[in-house]
N, C-alpha and C positions, 0 to 999 in steps of 0.2 A: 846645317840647320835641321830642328827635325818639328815638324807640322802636327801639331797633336790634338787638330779638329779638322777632319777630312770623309766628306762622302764618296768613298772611291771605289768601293767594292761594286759588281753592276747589277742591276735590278733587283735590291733589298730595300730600298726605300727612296726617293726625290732628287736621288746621286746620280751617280754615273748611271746609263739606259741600259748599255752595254760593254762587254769586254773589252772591244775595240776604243770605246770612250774612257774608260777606264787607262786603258794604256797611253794614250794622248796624254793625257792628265797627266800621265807618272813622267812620261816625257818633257812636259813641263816644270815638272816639280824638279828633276833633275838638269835642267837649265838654270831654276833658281838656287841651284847646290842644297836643296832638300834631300838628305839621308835618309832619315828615317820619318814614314808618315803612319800615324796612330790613326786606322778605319774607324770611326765612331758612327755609325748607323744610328738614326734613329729607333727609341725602345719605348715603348709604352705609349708613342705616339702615331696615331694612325693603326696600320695590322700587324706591325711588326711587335712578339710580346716573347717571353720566354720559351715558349715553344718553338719558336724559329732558330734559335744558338746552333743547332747542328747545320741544319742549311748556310745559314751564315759564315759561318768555320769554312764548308767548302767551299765556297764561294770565292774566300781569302785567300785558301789555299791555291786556291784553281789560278787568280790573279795573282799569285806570288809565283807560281811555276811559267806565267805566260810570261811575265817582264822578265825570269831568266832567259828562256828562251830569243827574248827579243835583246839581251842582253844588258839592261838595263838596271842600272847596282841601283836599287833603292828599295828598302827594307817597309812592308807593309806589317804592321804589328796589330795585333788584337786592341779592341776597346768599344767602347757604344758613349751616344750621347743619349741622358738616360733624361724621361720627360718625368718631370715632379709627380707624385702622384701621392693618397695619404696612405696606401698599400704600400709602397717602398721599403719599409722598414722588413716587412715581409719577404718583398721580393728581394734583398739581400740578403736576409739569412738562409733565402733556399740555393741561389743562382749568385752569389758573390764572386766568383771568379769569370763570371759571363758578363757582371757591370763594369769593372772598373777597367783601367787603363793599364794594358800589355801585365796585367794578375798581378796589378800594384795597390796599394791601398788610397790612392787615388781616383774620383768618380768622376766626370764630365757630366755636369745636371744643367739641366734647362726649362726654366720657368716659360708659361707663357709670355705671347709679347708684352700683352695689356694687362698681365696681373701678375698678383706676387699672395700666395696667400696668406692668412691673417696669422697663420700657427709655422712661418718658414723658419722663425728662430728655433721654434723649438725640432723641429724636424731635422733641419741641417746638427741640432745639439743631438740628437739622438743617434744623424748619421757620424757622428763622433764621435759618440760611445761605441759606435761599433768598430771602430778604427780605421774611420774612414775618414778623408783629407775631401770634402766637395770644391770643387773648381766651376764655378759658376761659369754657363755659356754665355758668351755676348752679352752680358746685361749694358751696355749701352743698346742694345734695341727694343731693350723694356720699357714701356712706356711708363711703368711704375718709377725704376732705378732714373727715369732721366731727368723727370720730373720731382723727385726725390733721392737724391743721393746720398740723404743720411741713411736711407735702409741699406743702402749697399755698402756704406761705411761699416753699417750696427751688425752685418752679417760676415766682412772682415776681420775688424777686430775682434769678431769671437773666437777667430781661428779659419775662414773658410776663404779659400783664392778666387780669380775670377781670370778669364780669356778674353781678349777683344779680338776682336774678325782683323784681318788685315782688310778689307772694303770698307772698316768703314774710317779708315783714316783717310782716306780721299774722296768719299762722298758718296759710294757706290749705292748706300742707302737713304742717302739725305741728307739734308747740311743739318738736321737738327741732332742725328745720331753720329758724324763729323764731328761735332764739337760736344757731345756727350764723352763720346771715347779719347779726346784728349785732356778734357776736363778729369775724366776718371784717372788718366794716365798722371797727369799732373798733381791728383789728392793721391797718388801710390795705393792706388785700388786695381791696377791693374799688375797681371803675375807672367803673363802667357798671350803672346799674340800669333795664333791660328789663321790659318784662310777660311776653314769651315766651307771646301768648295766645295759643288756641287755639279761642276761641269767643265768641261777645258773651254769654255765659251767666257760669258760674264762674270764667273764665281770660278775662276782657276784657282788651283794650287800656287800663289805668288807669296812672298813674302817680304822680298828686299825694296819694294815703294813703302810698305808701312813702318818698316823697322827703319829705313832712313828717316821718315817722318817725324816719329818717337823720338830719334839720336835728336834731333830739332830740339826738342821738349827738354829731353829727360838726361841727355846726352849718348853718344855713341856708345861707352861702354854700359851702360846702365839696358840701352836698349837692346843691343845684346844680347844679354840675359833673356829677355824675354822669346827668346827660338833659339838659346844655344843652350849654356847652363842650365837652367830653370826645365826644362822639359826635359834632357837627359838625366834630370834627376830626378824627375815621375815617372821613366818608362824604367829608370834602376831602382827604384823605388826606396828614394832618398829624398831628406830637407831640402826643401829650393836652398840655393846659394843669395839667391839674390831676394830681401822680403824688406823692404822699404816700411817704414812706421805710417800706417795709416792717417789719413790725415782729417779732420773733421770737416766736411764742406762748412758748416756754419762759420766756423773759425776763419778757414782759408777766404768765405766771402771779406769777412771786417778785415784782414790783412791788408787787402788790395792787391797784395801783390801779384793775383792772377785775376783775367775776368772771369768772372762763373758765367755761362750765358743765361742768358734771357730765359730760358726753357726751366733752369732747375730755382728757378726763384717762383714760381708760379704753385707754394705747396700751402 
């Protein structure tokens, strides 16, 4: 499997504290047969900005020389989770090879929790003039996307992906982002399911509890996809294999044939 939202590098942002925790983590990750994990640090959120990329590089470097040493085969590759912002457009025509994922055309963006802002269409269309593929973080823990899931319909079909956390298919953040993130998984608005850890404690590197979950849902080889196929072909920077036809929450409510919860009816 290869994890391609992970805080693991140590002391560059909310992630791992340190080295040592860092390696825990990878040791982890290599229990749940996680090959390859995509570092995505925090950018533009908090101190972390384009002037940090060289320190960060080392950093990676530094934690990719200790797990050899400790002897542990798991591939840490370059990448950031990049925070929205209306400079963006900017900051990737100066620093493009320092946002995207392992120097793919590929971005990991993340909105705030409680907002989505009023101009995201046209932004994400801009970030695709620039030949850029955006991969929305967790928006099932937007409180915009959850409560409204045609936005996050209306910003797939325009062409843009999205990652669900492996935590939050078993509740690790609440029953209402629980059933956000399978509801999304069920309308085929989800592409990528990440752990997005941040610790070898509550937010490990895990993946095989959510992706059996999903196989629940969507089925086993569908779910798949989303930590086998589908992510080796953002760090090789290729078409997902697997991209399911969006589905209109309006529509899928009058069907019946899923519940929508209680949460995204409330628009």
């Amino acid at each position: 499997m290869i994890d391609l939202h992970c805080h693991i590098i140590p002391g560059v942002d909310d992630g791992a504290e340190s080295l040592e925790e860092s390696i825990e983590m990878a040791k982890i990750a290599e229990e749940e047969r996680i090959e390859k994990i995509v570092a995505t640090p925090h950018l533009f959120r908090g101190d972390l900005n384009s002037g940090d990329f060289p320190m960060v590089e080392e950093k990676r470097q530094e934690l990719c020389r200790a797990l050899k040493d400790h002897n542990i085969q798991l591939e840490i590759l370059p990448g950031a989770e990049v925070h929205i912002s209306h400079d963006l457009i900017e900051e990737i025509r100066k620093n493009r090879e320092k946002l995207v994922l392992n120097h793919s055309s590929y971005m990991l963006i993340e909105f705030p929790a409680d907002h989505v802002y009023a101009g995201a269409k046209n932004l994400l269309f801009e970030l695709m003039s620039e030949g850029l593929t955006p991969i929305i973080a967790h928006p099932e823990r937007n409180n915009v996307f959850v409560h409204n899931p045609r936005q996050l319909y209306e910003l797939v079909s325009m062409g843009a992906l999205s990652q669900a956390n492996s935590g939050s298919f078993f509740g690790l953040y609440g029953r209402s982002v629980r059933e956000a993130a399978l509801s999304f998984l069920k309308l085929n608005l989800t592409h990528f399911i990440a752990s997005d850890c941040h610790s070898p404690r509550s937010r490990a590197p895990r993946l095989t509890e959510a992706v059996n979950r999903a196989g629940e849902e969507i089925g086993k080889k569908n779910a798949g996809f989303l930590v086998r196929k589908n992510p080796q072909a953002v760090v090789e920077d290729r078409a997902i294999p697997y991209l399911p036809e969006p589905i209109n929450p309006k529509e899928k409510e009058k069907s019946f044939k899923i519940r929508i919860p209680d949460i995204f009816k409330r628009q």
